[in-house]
ZADREN-116920 format. One line per field, with one value per residue (C-alpha): residue number from 1; residue in one letter; z, x, y negated. Coordinates in nm, 2 decimals. Layout:
BEGIN
nr = c(NUM:...)
rest = c(A:...)
w = c(Z:...)
u = c(X:...)
v = c(Y:...)
//
This chain:
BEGIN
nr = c(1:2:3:4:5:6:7:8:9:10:11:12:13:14:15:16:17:18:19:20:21:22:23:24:25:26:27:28:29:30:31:32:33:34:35:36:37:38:39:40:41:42:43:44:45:46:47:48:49:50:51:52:53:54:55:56:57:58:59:60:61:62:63:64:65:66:67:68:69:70:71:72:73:74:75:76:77:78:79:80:81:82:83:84:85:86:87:88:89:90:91:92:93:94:95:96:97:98:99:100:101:102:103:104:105:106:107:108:109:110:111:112:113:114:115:116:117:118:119:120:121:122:123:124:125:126:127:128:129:130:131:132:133:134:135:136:137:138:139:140:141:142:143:144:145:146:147:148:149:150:151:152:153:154:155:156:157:158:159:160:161:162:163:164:165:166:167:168:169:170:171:172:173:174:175:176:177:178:179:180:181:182:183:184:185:186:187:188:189:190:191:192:193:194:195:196:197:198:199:200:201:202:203:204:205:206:207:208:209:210:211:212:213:214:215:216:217:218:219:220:221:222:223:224:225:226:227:228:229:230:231:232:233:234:235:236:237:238:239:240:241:242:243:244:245:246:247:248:249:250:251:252:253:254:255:256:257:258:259:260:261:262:263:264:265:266:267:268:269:270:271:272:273:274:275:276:277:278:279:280:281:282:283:284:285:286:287:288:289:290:291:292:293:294:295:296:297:298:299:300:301:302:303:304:305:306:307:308:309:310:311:312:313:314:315:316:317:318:319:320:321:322:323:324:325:326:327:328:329:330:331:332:333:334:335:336:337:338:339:340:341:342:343:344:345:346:347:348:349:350:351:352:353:354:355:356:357:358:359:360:361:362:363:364:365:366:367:368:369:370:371:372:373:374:375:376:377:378:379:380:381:382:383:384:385:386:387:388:389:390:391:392:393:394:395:396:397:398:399:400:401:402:403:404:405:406:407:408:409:410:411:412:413:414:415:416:417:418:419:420:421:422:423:424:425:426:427:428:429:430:431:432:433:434:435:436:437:438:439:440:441:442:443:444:445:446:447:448:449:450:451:452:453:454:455:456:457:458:459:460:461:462:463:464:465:466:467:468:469:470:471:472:473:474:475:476:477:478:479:480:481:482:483:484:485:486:487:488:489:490:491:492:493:494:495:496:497:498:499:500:501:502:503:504:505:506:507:508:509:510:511:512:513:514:515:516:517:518:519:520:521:522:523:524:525:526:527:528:529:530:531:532:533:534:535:536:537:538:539:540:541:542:543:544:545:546:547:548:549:550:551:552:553:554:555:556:557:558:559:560:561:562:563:564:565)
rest = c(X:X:X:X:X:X:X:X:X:X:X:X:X:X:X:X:X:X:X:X:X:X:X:X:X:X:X:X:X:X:X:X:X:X:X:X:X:X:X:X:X:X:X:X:X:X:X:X:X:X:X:X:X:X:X:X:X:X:X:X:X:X:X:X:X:X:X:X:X:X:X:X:X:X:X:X:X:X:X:X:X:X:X:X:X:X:X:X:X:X:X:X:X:X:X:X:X:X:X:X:X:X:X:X:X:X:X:X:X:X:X:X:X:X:X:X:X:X:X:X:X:X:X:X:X:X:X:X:X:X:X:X:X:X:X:X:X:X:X:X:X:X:X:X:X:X:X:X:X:X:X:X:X:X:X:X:X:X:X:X:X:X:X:X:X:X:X:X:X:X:X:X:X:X:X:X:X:X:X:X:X:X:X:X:X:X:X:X:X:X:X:X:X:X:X:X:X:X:X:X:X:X:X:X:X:X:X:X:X:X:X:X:X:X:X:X:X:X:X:X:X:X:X:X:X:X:X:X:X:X:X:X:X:X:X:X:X:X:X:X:X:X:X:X:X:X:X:X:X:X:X:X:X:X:X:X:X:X:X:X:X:X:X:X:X:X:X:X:X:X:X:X:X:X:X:X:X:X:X:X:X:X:X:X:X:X:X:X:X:X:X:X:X:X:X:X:X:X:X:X:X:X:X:X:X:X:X:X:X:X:X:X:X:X:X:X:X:X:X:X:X:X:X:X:X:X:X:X:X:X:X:X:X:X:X:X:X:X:X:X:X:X:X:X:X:X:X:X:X:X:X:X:X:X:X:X:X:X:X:X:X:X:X:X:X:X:X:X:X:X:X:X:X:X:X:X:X:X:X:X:X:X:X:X:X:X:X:X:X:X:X:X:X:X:X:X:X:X:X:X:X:X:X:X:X:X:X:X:X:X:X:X:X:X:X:X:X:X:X:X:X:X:X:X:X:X:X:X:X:X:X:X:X:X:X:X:X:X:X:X:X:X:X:X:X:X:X:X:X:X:X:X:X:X:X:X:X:X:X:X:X:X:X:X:X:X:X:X:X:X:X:X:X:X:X:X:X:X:X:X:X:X:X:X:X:X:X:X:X:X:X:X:X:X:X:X:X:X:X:X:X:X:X:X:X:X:X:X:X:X:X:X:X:X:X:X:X:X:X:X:X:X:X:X:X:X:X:X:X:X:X:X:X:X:X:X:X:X:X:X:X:X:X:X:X:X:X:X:X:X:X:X:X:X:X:X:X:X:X:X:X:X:X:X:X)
w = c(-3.76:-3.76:-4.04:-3.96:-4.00:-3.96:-3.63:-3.41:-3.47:-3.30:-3.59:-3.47:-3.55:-3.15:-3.23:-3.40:-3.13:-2.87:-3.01:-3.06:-2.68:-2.58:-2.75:-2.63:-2.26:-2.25:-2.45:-2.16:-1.86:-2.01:-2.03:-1.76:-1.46:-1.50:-1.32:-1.51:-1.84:-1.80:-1.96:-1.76:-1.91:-1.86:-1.56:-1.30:-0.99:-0.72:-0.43:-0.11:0.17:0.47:0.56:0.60:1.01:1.02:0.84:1.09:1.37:1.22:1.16:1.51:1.64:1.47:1.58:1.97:1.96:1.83:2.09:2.00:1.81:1.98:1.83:1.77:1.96:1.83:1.70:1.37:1.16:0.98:0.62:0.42:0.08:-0.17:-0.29:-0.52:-0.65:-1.04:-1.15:-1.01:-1.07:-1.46:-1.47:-1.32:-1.57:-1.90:-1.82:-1.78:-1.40:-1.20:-1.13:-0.98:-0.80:-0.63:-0.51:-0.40:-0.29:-0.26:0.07:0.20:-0.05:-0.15:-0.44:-0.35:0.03:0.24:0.33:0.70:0.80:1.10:1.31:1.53:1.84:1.91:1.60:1.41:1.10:1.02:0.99:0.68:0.74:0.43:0.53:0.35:0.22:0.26:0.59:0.79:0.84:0.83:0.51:0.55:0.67:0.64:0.85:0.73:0.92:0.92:0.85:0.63:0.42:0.18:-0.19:-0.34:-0.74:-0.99:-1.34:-1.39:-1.45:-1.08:-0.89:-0.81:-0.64:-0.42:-0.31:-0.24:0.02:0.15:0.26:0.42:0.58:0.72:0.84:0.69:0.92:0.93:0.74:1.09:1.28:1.00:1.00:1.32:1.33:1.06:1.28:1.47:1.19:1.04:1.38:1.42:1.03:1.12:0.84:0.92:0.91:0.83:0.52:0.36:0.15:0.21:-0.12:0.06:0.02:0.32:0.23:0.02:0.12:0.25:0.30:0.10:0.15:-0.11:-0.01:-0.31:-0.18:-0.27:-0.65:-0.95:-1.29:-1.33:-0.99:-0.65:-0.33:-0.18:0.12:0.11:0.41:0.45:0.77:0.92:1.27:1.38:1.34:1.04:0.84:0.57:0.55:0.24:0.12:-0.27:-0.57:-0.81:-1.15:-1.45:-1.60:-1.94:-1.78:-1.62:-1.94:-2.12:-1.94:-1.89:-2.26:-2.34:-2.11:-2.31:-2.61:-2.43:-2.34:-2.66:-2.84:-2.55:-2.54:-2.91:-3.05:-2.82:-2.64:-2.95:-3.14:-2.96:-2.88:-3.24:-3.25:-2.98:-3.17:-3.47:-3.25:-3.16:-3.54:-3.66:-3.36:-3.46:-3.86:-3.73:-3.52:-3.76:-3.74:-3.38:-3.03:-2.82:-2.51:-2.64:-2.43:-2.14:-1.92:-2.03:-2.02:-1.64:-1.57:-1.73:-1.53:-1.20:-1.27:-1.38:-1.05:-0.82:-0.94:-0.93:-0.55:-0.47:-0.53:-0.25:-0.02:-0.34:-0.33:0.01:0.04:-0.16:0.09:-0.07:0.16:0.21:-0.07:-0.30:-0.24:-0.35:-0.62:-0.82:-0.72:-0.87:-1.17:-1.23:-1.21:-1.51:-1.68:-1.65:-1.73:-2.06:-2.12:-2.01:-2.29:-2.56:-2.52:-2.49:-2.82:-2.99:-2.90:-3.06:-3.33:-3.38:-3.36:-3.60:-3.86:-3.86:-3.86:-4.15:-4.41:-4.27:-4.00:-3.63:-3.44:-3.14:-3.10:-2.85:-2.59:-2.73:-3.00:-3.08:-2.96:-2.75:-2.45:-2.62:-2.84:-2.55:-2.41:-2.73:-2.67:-2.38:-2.42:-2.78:-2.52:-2.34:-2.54:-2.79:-2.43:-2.37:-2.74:-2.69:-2.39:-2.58:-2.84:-2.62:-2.43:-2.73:-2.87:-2.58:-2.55:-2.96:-2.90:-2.60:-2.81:-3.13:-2.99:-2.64:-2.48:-2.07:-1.82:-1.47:-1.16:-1.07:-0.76:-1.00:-1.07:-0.78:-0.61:-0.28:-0.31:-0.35:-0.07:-0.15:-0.37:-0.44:-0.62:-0.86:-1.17:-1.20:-1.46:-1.72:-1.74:-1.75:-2.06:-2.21:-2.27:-2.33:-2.57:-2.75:-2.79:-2.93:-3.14:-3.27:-3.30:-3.33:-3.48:-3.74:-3.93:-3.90:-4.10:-4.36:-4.47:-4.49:-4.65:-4.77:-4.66:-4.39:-4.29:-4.29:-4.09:-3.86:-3.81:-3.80:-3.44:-3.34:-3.32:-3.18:-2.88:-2.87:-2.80:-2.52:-2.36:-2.39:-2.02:-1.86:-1.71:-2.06:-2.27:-2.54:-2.50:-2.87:-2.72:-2.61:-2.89:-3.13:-2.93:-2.87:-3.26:-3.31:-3.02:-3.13:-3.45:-3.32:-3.10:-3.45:-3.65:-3.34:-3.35:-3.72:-3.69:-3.38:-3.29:-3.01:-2.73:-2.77:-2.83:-2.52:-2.34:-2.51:-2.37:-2.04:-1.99:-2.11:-1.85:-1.58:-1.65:-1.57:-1.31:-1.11:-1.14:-0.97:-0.70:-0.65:-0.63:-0.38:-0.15:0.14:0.14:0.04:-0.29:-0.35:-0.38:-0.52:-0.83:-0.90:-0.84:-1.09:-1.37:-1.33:-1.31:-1.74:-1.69:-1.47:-1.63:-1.98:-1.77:-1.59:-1.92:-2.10:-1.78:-1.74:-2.10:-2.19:-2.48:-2.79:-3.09:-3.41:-3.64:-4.00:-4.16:-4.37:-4.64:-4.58:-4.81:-4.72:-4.83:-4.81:-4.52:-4.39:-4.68)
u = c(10.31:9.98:9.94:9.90:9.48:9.36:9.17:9.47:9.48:9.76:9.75:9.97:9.90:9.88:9.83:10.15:10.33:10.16:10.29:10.67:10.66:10.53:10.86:11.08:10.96:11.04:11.41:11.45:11.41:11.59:11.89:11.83:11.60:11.70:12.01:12.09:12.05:12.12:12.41:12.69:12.69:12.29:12.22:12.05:12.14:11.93:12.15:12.02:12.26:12.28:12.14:12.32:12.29:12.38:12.71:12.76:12.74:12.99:13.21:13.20:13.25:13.56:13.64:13.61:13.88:14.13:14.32:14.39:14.11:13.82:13.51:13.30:12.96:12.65:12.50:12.59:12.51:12.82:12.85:12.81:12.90:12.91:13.26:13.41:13.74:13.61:13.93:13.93:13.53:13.59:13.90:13.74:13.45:13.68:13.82:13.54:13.61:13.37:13.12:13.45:13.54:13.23:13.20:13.54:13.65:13.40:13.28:13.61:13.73:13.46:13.48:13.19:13.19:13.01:13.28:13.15:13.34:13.38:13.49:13.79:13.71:14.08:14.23:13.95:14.03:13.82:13.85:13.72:13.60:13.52:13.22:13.10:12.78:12.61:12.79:12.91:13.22:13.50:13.76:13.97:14.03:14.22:14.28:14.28:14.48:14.39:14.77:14.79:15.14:15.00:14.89:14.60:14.74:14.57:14.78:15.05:15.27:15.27:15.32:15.61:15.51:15.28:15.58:15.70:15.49:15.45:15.78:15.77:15.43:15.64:15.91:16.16:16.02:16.25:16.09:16.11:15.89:15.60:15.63:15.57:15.30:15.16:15.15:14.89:14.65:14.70:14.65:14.29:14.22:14.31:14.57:14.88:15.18:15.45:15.25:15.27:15.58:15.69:15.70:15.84:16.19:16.39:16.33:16.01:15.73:15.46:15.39:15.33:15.25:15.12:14.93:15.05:14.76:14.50:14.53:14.25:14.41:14.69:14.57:14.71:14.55:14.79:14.79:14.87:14.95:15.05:15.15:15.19:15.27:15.40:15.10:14.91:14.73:14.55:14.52:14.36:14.35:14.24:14.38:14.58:14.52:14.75:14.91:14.76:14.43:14.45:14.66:14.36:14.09:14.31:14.31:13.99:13.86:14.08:13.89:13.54:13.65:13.74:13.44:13.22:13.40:13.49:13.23:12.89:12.96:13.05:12.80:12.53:12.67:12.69:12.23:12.19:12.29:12.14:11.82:11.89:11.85:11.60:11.38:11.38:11.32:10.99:10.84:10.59:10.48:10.50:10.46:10.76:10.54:10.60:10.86:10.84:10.70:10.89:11.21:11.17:11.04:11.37:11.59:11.35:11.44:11.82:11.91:11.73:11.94:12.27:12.19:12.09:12.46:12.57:12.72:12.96:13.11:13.10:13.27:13.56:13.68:13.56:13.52:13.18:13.29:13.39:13.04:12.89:13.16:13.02:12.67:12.67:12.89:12.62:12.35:12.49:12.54:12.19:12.05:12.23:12.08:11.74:11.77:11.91:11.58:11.38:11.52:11.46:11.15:11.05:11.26:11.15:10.77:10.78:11.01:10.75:10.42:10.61:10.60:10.23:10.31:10.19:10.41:10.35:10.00:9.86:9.64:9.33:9.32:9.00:9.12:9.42:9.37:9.28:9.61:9.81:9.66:9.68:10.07:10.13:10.01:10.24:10.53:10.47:10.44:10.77:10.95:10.89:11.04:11.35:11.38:11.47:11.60:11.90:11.88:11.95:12.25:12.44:12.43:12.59:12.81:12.97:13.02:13.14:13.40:13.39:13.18:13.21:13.09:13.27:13.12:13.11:13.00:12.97:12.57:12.47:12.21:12.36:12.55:12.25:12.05:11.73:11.77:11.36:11.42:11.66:11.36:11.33:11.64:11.40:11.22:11.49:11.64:11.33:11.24:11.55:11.72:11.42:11.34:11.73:11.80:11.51:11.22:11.47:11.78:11.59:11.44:11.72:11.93:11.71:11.74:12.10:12.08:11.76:11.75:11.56:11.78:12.05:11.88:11.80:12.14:12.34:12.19:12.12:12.52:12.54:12.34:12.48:12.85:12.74:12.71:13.09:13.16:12.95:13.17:13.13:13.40:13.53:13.38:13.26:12.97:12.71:12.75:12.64:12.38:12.21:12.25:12.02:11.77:11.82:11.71:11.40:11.34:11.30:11.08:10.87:10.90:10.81:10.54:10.37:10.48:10.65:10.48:10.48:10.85:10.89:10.65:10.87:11.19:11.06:10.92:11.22:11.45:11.18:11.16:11.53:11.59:11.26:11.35:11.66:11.51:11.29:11.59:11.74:11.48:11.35:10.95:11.02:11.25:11.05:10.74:10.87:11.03:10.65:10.54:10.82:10.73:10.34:10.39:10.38:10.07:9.94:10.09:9.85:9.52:9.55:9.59:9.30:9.07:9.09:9.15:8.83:8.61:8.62:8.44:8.65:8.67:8.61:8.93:9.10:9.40:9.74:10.03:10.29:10.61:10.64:10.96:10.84:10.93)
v = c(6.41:6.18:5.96:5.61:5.49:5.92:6.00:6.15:6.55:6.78:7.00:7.33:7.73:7.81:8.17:8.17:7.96:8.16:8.45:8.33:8.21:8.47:8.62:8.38:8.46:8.83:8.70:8.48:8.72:8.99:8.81:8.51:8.65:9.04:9.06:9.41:9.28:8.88:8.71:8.56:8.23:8.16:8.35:8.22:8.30:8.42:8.48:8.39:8.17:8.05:7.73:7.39:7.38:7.74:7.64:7.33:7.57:7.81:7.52:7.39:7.69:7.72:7.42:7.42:7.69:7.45:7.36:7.00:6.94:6.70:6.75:6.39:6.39:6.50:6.16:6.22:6.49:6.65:6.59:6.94:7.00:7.27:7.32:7.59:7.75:7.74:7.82:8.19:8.26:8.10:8.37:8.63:8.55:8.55:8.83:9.07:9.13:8.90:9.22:9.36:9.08:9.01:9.38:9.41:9.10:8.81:8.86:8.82:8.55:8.37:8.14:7.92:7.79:7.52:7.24:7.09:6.75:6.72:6.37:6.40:6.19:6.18:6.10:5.94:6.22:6.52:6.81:7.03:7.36:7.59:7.87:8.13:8.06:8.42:8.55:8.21:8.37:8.06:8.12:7.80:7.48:7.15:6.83:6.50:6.24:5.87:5.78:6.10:6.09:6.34:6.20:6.35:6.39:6.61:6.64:6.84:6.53:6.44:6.77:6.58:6.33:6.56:6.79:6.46:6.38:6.73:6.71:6.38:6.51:6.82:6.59:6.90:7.10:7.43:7.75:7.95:7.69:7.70:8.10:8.06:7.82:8.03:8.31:8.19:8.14:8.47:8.63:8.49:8.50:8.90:8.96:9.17:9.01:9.27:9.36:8.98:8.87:8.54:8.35:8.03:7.92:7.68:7.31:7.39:7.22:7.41:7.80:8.08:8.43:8.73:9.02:9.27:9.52:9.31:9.25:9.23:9.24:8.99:8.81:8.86:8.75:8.38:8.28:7.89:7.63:7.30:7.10:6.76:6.63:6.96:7.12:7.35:7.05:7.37:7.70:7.81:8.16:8.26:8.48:8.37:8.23:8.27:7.91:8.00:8.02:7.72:7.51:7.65:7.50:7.18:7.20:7.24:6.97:6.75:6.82:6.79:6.45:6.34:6.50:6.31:5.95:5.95:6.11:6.09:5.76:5.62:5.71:5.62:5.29:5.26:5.40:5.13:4.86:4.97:4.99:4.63:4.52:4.76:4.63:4.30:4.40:4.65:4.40:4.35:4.69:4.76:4.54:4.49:4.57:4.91:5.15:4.93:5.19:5.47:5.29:5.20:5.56:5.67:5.44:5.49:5.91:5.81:5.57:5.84:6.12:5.90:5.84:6.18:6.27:6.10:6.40:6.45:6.08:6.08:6.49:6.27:6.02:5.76:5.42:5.20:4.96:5.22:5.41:5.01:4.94:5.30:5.28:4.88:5.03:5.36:5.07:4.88:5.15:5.27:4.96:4.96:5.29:5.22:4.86:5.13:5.33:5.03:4.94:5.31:5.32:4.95:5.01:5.39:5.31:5.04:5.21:5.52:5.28:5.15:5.40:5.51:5.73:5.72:5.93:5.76:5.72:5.43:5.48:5.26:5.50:5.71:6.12:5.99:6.20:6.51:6.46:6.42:6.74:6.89:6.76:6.92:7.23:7.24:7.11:7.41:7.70:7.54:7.56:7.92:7.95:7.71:7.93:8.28:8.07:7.96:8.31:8.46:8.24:8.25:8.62:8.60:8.32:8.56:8.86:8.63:8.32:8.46:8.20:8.24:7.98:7.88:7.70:7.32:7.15:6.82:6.89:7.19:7.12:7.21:6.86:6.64:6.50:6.63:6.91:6.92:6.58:6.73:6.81:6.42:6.43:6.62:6.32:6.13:6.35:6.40:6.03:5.89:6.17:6.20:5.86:5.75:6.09:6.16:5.88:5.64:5.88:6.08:5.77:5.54:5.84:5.88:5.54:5.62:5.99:6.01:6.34:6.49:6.79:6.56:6.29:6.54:6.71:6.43:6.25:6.63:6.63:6.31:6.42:6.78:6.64:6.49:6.81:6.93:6.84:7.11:7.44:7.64:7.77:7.75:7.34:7.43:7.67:7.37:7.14:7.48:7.57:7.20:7.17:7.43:7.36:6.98:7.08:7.25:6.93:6.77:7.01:6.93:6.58:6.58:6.81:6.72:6.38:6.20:6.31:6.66:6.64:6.48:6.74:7.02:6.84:6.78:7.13:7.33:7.14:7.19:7.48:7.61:7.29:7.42:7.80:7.70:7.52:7.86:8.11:7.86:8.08:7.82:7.73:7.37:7.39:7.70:7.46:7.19:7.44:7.53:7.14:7.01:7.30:7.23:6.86:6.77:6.99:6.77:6.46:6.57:6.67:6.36:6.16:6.31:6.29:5.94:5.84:5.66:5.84:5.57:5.59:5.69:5.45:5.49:5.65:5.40:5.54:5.42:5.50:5.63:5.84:6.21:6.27:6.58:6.81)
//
């Protein structure tokens, strides 16, 4: 780190780095990019599907041979979501038997699928059609009623109450008469009857077959209906998962919960208004003019993201004023984080300048453009290191506590509007994590600890919990891996400053965010992957181009106290 009065010098041993990311590169492919070596947890997928309007045409097609189904004109484009059965991919991944899966059985019963709403003219419903996302073939389907007596529960604790309103849906419709209706599905779905067992007793709601000839491991292959009106209302067809499976993952989402609301929300509730204070006691050594523009970039990159995940509110149901209600609700929330980084970065700057150190140089300074050159291209090659760094501890942490990862359709880019504008959340992370847990984190702790490992770990853990609610298991795995990469974010902070930790940040999530955008296949995302893992390039050039050339002044000697040992 720059010491506060010294011309600004990016002091690093880039042979060394250059070396170690070159390292870190080959770690990364090997078990990332090479699909015969790559780990199942951080693999990134590069399986090519079928476009959005190809799905919509599948889905209509299905559709028009519904006898009482009216399809809505074309005015309005359907809405089309990514949707996924996580619960048999994440047990198919635990157990060692996705590579089976896919080869035997996924083309048939896919786990991920496009869901295409379409308006019923008649009824003013929809229907959902599920499509497979490589062939297009239609897998399932459901119908949603205006006056629909069916309540949408998820916990355990009110299965009741949904069998409840299955059966006042069905209108105790005999078992014969939804074998029957059944029937018809399973005729044009092209199953054989005679060979299913009927798993449905009379006066249970819904309808259940098995197919005992198509089984992997402990799972078996269900064939589940429900109906309404006197017709089929879904007809969804998937393998089985175990109840310890799934009381597992309800278990350890409990956990992530906690460890995220008690421990990360907390906590940094608990930075921000300690920011608040220290702001106010550093003004002397800082400006408050400071962070401005990097907090509004941060909640310019948050607020775009939020609204780019639109399709997935929408996919729920949700009405007009419940779309403005959340949206108004993300919007505070973002402003309080976008004030908490304001904060860290006033109270951060002035807390360093303090003790004589400049980790945040300004941009009058003599050498500023080359140093934020010099910052990027650190940012870069410390992100081809974090790279193999978390290549290589997920590949442990899977042999060692049996880490395994499932799907979500909570953060896929095939839910967002524009899935090129997905990058922007690296900047978003990258300013705003930085700025609270480690220019603001790593000095507020060593006033309290007076030690800098400590100071270091203890806001690394902080941020790391934040992570527990991503699709990994055991919810443990993230929160050891960011503590070591978090770690690493500070040697760099301490070492190289501010902005290159903020370049590093930036770069290693544009990096993975812009490789998937690039696997997605089309010309555009393809594109605008390269743009978004080019762009912090372009961000330093630019900075040092137009940065005007000042003459250094004299160096003057502050004191200051030794905190990088």
């Amino acid at each position: 780190m720059n010491p506060l009065g010294q011309p600004l010098q990016l002091k690093a041993n880039f042979k060394r780095l250059g070396l170690l990311a070159v390292i870190g590169l080959i770690l990364f492919f090997v078990f990332q990019i090479f699909p015969a070596t790559s780990s199942q947890t951080t693999e990134i997928s590069s399986t090519s599907f079928i476009s959005k309007d190809q799905a919509i045409q599948s889905a209509r097609s299905f559709a028009a041979s519904v006898d009482d189904y009216t399809l809505q004109d074309n005015a309005s484009k359907p809405l089309v979501t990514y949707q996924t059965h996580s619960d048999i991919y994440g047990y198919m991944a635990k157990t060692k038997q996705l590579a089976t899966y896919n080869k035997k059985w996924e083309t048939t019963y896919p786990y991920d699928v496009y869901r295409v709403r379409l308006l019923d003219q008649d009824s003013g419903g929809y229907l959902n059609v599920d499509v497979h996302m490589k062939t297009g073939k239609v897998v399932a389907f459901k119908r949603i009623l205006p006056s629909s007596l069916y309540t949408a529960v998820e916990s355990e604790q009110e299965q009741g109450i949904r069998r409840t309103s299955e059966s006042l849906a069905e209108g105790n419709m005999p078992l014969n008469e939804k074998e029957k209706l059944a029937a018809g599905v399973l005729k044009e779905f092209g199953y054989d009857i005679p060979t299913l067992q009927l798993d449905t007793r009379d006066g249970e709601p819904g309808l259940k077959y098995t197919d005992a000839s198509k089984t992997i491991g402990n799972s078996k292959l269900e064939l589940n209906f429900t109906f309404e009106n006197g017709a089929v209302r879904s007809f969804d067809p998937e393998f089985s998962v175990p109840k310890s499976h799934t009381d597992y993952v309800k278990d350890q989402t409990q956990l992530a919960n906690w460890l995220t609301y008690g421990g990360y929300a907390f906590l940094t509730f608990v930075l921000g208004v300690l920011a608040i204070i220290y702001s106010i006691l550093a003004r002397a050594n800082t400006s408050f003019k400071r962070g401005v523009v990097l907090s509004l970039v941060y909640f310019a990159a948050s607020m775009i993201g939020t609204l780019n995940m639109l399709p997935l509110f929408q996919a729920q149901g949700l009405s007009s004023f419940m779309l403005v209600f959340l949206m108004l609700i993300q919007t505070g929330i973002t402003i309080v984080m976008s004030a908490t980084i304001y904060l860290s970065l006033v109270a951060g700057d002035g807390m360093w300048r303090k003790i004589g150190f400049n980790p945040w140089p300004r941009a009058k300074e003599p050498g500023y453009g080359k140093y934020v050159l010099q910052s990027m291209y650190t940012g870069y090659l410390w992100a081809f290191i974090l790279l193999g760094v978390q290549s290589v501890l997920f590949f442990i942490l899977e042999r060692s506590i049996g880490t395994w990862s499932t799907t979500s359709a909570d953060q896929s880019t095939y839910n967002m509007t524009y899935a090129w504008i997905f990058p922007i959340m690296a900047w978003m992370a990258g300013i705003g994590e930085e700025a609270v847990y480690r220019l603001f984190g790593i000095r507020m702790m060593q006033k309290v600890v007076r030690n800098t490992f400590i100071a270091c770990l203890i806001p690394t853990i902080i941020w790391a919990l934040g992570h527990t609610l991503y699709p990994i298991y055991p919810v443990i795995t993230r929160p050891i891996e960011l503590t070591v990469i978090g770690l690493l974010f500070s040697l760099i902070m301490l070492r190289h400053g501010f902005i290159a930790v903020v370049f590093a940040h930036v770069i290693f999530d544009s990096l993975l965010m812009g490789l998937s955008l690039i696997f997605m296949g089309d010309a555009l995302n393809m594109g605008a992957g390269i743009f978004w893992i080019v762009l912090p390039a372009i961000v330093g050039y630019v900075v040092y181009r137009f940065n005007p050339k000042q003459k250094e002044k004299p160096y003057v000697t502050t004191p200051h106290h030794e905190v990088l040992q």
